[in-house]
Rosetta silent file (secondary structure, phi, psi, omega in degrees, C-alpha in Angstrom):
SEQUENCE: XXXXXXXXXXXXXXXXXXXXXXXXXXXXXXXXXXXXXXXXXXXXXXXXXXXXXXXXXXXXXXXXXXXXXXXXXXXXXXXXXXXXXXXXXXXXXXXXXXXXXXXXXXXXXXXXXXXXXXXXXXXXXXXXXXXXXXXXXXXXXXXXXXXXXXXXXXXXXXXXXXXXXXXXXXXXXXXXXXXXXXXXXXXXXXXXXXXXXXXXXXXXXXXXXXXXXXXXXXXXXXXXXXXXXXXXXXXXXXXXXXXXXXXXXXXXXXXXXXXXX
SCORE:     score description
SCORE:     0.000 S_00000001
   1 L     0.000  123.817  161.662    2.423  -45.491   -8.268 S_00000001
   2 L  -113.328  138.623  172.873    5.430  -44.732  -10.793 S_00000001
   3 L   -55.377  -23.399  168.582    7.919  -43.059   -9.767 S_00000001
   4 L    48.419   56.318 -177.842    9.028  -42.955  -13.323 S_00000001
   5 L  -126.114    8.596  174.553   12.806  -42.605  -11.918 S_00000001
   6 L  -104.542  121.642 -164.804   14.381  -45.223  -14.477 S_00000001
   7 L   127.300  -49.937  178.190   16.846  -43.630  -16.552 S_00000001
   8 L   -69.321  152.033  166.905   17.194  -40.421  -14.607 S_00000001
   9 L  -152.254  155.108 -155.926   19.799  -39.208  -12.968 S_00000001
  10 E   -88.797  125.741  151.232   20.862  -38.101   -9.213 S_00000001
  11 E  -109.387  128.275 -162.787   23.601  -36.722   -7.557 S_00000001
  12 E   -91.772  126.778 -179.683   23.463  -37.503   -4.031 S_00000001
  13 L   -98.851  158.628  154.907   25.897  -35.191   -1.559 S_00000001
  14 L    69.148   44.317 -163.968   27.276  -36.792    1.647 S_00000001
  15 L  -131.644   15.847  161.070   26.447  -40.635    0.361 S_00000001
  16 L   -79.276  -10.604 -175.237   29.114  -42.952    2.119 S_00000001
  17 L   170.555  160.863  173.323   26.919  -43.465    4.800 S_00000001
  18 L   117.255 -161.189  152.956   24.271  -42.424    6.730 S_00000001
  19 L   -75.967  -41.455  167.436   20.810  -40.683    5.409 S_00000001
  20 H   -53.103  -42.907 -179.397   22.805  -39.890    2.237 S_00000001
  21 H   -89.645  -10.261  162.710   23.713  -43.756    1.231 S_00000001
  22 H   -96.290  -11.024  162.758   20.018  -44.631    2.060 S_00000001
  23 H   -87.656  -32.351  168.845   18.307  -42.587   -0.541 S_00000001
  24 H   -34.155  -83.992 -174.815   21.374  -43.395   -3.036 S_00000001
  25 H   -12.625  -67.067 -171.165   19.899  -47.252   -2.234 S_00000001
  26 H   -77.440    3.673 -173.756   16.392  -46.094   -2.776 S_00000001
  27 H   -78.876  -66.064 -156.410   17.152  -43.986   -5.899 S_00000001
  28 H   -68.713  -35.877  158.713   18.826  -47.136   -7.589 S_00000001
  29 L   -50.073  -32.878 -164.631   16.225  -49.525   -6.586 S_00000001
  30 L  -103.755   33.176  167.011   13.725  -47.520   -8.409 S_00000001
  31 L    74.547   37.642  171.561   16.221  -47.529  -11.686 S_00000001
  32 L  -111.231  152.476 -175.817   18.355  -44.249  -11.382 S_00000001
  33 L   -82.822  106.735  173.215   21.534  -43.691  -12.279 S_00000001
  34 L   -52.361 -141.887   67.734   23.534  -42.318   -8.885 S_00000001
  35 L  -132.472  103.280 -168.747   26.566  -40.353   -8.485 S_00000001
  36 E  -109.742  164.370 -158.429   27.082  -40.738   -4.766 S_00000001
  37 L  -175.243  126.763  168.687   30.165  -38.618   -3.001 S_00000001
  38 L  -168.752 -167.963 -158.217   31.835  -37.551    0.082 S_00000001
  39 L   -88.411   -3.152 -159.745   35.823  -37.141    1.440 S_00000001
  40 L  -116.228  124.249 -172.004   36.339  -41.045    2.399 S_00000001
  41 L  -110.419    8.190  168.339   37.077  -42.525   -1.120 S_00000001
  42 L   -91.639  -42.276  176.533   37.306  -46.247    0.735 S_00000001
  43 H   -76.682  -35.952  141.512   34.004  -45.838    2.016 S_00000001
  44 H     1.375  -75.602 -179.570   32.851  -44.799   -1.300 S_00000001
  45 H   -55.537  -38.528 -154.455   34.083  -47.417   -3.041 S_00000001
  46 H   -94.865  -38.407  178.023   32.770  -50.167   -0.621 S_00000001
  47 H   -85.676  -18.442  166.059   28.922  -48.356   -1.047 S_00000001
  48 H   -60.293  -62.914 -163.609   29.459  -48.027   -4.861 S_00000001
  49 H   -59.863  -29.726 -176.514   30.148  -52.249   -4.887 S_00000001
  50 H   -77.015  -87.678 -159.586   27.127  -52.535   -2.154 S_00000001
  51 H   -46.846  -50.399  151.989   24.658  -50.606   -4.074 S_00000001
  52 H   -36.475  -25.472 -170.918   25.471  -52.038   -7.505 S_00000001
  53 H   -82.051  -17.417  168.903   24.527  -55.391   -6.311 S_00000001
  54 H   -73.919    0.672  154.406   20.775  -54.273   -6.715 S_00000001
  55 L    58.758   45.805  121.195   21.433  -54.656  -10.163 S_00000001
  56 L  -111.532  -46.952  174.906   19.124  -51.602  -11.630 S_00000001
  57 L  -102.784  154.723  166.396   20.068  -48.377  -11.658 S_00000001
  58 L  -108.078  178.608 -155.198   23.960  -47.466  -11.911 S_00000001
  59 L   -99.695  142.111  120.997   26.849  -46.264   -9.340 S_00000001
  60 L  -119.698  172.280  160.341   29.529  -43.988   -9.368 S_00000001
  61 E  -171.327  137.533  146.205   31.200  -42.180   -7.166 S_00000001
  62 L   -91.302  117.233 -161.402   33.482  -39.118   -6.531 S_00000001
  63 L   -99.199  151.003 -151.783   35.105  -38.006   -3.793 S_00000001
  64 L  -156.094  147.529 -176.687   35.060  -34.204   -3.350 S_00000001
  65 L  -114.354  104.337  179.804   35.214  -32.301   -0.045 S_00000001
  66 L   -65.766    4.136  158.422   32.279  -30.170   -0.805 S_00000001
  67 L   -95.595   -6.493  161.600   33.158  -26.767    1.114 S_00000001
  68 L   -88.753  138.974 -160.149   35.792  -26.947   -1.517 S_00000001
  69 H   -83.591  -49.530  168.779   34.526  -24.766   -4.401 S_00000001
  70 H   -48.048  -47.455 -150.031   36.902  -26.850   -6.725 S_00000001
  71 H   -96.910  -47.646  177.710   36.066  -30.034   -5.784 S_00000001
  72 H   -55.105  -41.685 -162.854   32.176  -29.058   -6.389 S_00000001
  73 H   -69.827  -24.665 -153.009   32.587  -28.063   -9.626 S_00000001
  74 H   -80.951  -29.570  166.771   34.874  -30.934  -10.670 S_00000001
  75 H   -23.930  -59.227 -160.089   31.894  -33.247   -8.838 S_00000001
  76 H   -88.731  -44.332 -179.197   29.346  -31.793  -11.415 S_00000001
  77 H   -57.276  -47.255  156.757   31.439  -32.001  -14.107 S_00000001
  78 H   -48.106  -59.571 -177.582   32.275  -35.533  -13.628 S_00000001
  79 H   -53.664  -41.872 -166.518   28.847  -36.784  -13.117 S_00000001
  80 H   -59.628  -36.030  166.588   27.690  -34.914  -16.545 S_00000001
  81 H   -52.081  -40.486 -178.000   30.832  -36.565  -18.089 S_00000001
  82 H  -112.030   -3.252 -176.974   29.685  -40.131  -17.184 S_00000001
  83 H  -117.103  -24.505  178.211   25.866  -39.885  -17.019 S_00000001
  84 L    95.785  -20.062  177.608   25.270  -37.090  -19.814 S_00000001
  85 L   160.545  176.327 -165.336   23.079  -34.851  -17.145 S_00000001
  86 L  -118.301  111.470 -165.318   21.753  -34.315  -14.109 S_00000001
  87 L  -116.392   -2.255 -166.231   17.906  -34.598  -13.274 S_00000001
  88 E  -152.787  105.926  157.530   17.908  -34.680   -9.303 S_00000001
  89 E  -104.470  162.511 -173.348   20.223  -33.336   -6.387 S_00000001
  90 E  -145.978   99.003 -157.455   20.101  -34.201   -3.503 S_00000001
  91 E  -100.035  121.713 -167.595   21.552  -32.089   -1.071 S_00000001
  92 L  -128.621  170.317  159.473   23.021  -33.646    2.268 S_00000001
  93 L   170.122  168.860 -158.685   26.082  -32.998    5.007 S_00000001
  94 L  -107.364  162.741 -162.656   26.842  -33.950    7.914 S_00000001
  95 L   -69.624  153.606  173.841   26.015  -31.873   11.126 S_00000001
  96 L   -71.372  154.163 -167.307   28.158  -29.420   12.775 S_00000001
  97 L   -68.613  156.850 -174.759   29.500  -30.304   16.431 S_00000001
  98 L   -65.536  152.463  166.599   27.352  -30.091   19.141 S_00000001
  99 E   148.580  178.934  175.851   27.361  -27.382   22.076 S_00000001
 100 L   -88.665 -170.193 -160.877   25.743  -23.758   23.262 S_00000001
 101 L   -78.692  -36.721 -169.235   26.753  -20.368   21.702 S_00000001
 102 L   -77.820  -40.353 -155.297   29.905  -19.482   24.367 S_00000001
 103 L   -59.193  -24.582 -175.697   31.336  -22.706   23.271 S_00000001
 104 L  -102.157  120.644  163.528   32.374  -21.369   19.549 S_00000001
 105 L   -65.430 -156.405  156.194   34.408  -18.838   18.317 S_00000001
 106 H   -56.443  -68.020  176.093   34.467  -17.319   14.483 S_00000001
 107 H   -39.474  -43.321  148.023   36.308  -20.056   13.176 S_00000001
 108 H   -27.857  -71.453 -177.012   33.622  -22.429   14.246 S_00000001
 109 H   -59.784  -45.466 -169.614   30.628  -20.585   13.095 S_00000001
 110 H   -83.430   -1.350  155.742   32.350  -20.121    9.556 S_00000001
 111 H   -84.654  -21.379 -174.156   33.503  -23.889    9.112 S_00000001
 112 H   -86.028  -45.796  178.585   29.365  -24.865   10.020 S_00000001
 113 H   -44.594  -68.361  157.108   28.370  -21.820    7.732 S_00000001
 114 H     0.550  -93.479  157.907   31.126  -23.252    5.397 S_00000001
 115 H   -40.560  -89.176 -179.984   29.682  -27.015    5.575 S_00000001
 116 H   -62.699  -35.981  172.249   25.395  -26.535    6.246 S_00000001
 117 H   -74.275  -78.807 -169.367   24.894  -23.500    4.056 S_00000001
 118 H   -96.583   15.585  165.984   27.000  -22.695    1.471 S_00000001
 119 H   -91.510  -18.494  148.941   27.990  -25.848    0.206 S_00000001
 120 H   -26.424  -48.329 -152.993   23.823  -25.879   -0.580 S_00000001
 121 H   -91.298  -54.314 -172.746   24.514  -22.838   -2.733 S_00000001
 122 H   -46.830  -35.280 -177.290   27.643  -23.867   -4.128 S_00000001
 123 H   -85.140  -37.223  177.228   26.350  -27.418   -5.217 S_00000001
 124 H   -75.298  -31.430 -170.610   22.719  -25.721   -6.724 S_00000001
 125 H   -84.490  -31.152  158.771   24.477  -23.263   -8.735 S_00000001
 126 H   -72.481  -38.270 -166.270   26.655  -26.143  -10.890 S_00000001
 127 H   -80.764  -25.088 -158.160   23.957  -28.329  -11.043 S_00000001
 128 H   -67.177  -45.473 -177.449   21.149  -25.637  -12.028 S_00000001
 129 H   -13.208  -72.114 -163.281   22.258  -25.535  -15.848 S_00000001
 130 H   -31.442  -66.875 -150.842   21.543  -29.354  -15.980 S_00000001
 131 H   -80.351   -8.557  174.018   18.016  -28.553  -14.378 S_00000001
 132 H   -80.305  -66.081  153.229   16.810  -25.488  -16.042 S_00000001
 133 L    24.050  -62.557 -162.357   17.286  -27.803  -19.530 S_00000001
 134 L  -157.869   25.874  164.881   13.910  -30.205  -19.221 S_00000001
 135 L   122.138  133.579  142.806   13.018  -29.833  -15.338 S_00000001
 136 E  -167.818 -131.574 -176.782   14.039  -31.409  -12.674 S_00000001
 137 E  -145.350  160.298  144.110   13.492  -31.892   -8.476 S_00000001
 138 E  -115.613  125.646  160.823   15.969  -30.298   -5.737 S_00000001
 139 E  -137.975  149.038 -164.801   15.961  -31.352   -2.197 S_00000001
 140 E  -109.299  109.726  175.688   17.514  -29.956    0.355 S_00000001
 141 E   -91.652  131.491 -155.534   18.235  -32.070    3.800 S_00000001
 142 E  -125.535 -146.483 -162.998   17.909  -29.960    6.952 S_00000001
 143 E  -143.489  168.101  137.625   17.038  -31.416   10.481 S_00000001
 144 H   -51.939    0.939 -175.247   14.282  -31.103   12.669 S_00000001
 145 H   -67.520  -18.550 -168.459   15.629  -28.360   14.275 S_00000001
 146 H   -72.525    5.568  142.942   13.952  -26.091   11.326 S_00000001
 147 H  -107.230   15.425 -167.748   10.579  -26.239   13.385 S_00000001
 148 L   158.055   97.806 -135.879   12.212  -26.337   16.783 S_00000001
 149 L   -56.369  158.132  177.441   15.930  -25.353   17.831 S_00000001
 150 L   -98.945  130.703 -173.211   17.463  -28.307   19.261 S_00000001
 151 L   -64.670  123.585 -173.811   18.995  -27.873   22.904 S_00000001
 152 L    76.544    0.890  157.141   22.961  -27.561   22.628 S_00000001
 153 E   -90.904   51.590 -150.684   22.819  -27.348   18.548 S_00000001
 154 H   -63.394  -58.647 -168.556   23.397  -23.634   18.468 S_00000001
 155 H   -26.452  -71.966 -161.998   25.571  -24.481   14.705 S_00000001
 156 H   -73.181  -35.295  174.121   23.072  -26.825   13.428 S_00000001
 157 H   -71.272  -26.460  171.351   19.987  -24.622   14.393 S_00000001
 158 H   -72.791  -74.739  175.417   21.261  -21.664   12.834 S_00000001
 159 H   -61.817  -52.818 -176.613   22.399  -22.902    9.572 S_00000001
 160 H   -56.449  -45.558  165.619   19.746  -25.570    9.112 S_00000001
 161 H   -54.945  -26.536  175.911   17.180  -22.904    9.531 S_00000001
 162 H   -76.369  -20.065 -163.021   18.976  -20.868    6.496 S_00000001
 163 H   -79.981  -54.905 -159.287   18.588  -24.331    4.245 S_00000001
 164 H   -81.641  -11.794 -179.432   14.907  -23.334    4.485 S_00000001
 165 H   -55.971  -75.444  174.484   15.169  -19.625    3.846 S_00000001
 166 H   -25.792  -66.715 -167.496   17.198  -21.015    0.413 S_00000001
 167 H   -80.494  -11.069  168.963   14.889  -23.152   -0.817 S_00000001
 168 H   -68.797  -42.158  176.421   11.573  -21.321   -0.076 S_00000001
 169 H   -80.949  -11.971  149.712   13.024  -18.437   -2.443 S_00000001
 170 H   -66.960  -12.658 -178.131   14.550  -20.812   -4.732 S_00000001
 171 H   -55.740  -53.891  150.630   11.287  -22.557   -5.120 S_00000001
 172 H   -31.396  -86.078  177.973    9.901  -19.440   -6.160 S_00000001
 173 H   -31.114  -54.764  175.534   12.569  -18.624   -8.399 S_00000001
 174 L  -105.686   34.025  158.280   12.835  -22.114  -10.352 S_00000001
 175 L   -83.289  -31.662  174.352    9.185  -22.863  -10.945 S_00000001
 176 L   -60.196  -30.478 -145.754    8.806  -21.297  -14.570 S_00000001
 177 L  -111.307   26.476  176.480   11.857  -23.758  -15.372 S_00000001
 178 L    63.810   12.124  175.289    9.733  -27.055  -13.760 S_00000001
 179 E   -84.574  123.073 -175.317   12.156  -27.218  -10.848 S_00000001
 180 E  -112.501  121.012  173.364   10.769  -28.200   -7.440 S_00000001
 181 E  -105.617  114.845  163.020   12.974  -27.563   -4.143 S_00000001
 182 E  -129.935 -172.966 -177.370   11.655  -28.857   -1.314 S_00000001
 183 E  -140.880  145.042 -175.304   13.402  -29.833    2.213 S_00000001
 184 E  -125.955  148.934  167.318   13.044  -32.844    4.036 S_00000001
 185 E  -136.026  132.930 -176.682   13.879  -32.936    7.959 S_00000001
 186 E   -98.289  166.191  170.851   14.654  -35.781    9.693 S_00000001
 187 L   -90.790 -110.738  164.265   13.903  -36.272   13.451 S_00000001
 188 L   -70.780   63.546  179.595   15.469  -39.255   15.385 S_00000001
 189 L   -98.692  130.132 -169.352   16.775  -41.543   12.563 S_00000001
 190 L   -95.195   93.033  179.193   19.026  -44.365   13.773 S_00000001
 191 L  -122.013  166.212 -164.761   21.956  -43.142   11.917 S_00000001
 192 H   -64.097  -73.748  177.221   25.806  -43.190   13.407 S_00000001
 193 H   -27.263  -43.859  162.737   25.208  -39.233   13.798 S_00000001
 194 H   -46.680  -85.261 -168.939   21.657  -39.828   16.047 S_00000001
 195 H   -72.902   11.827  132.624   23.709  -42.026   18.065 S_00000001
 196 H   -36.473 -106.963 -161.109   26.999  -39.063   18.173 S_00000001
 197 H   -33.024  -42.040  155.566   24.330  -36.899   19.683 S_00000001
 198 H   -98.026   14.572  167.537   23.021  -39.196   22.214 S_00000001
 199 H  -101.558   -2.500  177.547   26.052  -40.120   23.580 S_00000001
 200 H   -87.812  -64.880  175.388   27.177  -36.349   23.623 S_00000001
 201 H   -49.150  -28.341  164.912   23.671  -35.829   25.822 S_00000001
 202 H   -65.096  -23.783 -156.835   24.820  -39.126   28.240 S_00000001
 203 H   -93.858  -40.576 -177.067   27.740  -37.852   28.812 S_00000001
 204 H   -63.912  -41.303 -174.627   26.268  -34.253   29.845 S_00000001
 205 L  -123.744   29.138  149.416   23.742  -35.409   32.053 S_00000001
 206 L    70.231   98.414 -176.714   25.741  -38.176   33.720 S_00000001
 207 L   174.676  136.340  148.633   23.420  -41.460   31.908 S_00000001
 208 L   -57.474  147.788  156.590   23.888  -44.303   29.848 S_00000001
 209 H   -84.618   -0.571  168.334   22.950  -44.004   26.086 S_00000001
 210 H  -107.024   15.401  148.387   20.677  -46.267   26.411 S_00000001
 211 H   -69.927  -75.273  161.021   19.034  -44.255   28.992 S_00000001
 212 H    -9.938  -72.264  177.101   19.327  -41.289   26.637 S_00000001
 213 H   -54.946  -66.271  177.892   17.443  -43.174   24.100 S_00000001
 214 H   -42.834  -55.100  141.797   14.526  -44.613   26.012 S_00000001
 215 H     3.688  -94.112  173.591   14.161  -40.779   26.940 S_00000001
 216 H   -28.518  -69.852  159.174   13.959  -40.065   23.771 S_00000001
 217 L   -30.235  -26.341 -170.270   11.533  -42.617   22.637 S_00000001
 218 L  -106.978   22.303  178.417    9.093  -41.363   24.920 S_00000001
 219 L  -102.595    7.283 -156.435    8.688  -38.065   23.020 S_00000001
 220 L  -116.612  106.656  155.776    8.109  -39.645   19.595 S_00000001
 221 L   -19.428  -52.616 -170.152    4.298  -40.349   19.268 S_00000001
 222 L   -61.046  -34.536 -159.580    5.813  -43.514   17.295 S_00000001
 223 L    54.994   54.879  163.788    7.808  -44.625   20.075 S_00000001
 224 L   168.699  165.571 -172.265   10.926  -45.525   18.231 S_00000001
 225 L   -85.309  179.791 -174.251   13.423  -44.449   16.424 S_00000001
 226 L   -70.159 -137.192  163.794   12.919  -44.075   12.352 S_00000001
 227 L  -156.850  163.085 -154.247   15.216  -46.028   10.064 S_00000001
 228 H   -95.599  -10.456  167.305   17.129  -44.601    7.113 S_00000001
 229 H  -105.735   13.246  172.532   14.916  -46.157    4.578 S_00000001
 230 H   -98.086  -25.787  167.692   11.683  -44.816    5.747 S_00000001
 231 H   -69.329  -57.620  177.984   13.282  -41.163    5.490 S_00000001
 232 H   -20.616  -77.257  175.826   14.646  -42.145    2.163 S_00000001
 233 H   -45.377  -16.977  166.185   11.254  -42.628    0.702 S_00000001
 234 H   -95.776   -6.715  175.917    9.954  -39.792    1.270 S_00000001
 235 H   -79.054  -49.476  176.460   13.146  -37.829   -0.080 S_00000001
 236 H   -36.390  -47.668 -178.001   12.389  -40.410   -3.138 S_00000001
 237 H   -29.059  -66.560 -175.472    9.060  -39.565   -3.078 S_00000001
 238 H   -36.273  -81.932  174.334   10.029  -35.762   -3.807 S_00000001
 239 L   -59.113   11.100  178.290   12.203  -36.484   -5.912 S_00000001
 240 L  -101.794  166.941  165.722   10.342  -38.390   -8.707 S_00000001
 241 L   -64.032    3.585 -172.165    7.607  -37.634  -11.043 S_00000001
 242 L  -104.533   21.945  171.340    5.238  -38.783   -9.019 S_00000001
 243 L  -133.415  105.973  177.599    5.516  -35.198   -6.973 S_00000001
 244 L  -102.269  -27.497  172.601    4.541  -32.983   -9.626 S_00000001
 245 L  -118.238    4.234 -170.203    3.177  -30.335   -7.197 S_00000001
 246 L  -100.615  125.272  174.057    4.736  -30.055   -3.799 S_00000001
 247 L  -143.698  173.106 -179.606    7.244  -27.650   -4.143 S_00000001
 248 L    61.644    9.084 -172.367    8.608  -24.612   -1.213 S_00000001
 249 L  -120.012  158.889 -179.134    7.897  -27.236    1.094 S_00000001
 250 E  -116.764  142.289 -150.700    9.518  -28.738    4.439 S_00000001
 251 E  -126.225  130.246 -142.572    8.535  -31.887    5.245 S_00000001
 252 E   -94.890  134.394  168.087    9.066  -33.075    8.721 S_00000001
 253 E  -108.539   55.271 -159.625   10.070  -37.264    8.740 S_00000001
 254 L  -125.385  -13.902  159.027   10.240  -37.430   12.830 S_00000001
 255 L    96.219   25.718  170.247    7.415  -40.033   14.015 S_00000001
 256 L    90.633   -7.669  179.197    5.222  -37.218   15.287 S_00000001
 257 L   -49.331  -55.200  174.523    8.164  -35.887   17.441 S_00000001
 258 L  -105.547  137.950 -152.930    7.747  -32.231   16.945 S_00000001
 259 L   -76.081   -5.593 -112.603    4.599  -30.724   18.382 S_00000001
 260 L  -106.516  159.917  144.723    5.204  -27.225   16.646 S_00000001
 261 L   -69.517    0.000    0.000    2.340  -26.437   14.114 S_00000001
């Protein structure tokens, strides 16, 4: 299958590490040009130098605190400045803290709103010129909580569920202009964040994290956790020419974990 992804090019949010720095990886293997980004301009730097070494598509990177409105725009402006356009976003951040509903005030809700939501809108609305132009793919990364709230993620259930609101009516919206938005949700992916979460649940219910985990394990049909390049590929997937027709949709990457229809 080609992916037909050499030449084009992506900007990846939230790409120092993570779920974000493993689709950069699989974007550049498959010859696109990158513009990876988040607030740590060391880690940046160190995943620009990493990623480069696969010697096809190329790296940049800008660091931009993306609930800053500034710092988005100057993000899109850079990449167009060193790449010429934009044919793929790829919209990531990292999750809001963990807890129940009493636990948060206002300030709280409106730094996760801030963060899960609107830096979604705020990043498609610079980029959309680029993509109305010749086409292009949006994806949005949400969680699994969008088919089934997660216990103690009141932030993340709330907001993540709004990523899909967004992109079913942009889907709608940007299909005369060849634009596809879809959402990808990961389950259990052994990312730094994964293991945040199950050491916030050890700690709650008096356990080891490796208690936590096996737990865990024994809800996932797969019986393990994913890995950050098997979620990649299917964000890759999306995003290439070789998805010409899936568009409004969210597509769960969890190993069979959530039963919900």
């Amino acid at each position: 299958m080609d992916l037909n992804l050499a030449g084009k090019v992506a900007l990846v949010i939230a790409s120092s590490q993570g779920l974000g720095k493993a689709v950069a990886a699989q974007l550049v293997e498959e010859g696109a040009h990158v513009m990876i980004t988040s607030r740590d301009e060391v880690k940046l730097q160190a995943v620009q130098e990493e990623l480069e070494q696969i010697g096809k598509g190329k790296v940049a990177y800008y660091r931009a605190d993306i609930t800053n409105v500034d710092d988005v725009k100057a993000l899109v402006k850079q990449t167009n400045e060193l790449f010429g356009k934009i044919d793929i976003l790829i919209n990531n951040a990292g999750g809001p803290p963990g807890g129940g509903f009493e636990k948060f005030a206002d300030e709280d809700w409106q730094k996760a709103f801030e963060l899960n939501l609107l830096s979604y809108v705020r990043v498609i609305r610079e980029v959309l010129p680029d993509l109305k132009k010749e086409g292009g793919r949006i994806i949005n990364i949400a969680s699994s909580s969008i088919k089934t709230p997660i216990p103690d993620l009141i932030l993340s259930n709330t907001f993540r569920t709004g990523i899909v609101g967004l992109s079913k009516s942009l889907a709608e919206e940007l299909a005369p202009y060849n634009i596809l938005v879809n959402i990808v949700a990961p389950g259990r992916i052994a990312t730094d964040r994964v293991a945040f979460l199950d050491q916030l649940k050890a700690d709650k219910l008096n356990l080891s994290k490796e208690e936590v985990v096996e737990q865990s394990k024994t809800t996932i049909p797969l019986g393990r956790y994913g890995q950050p390049e098997e979620f990649a590929k299917v964000v890759v997937f999306l995003a290439s020419d070789a998805n010409s027709y899936v568009t409004g949709s969210s597509i769960l990457v969890d190993g069979g974990m959530v039963k919900a229809i």
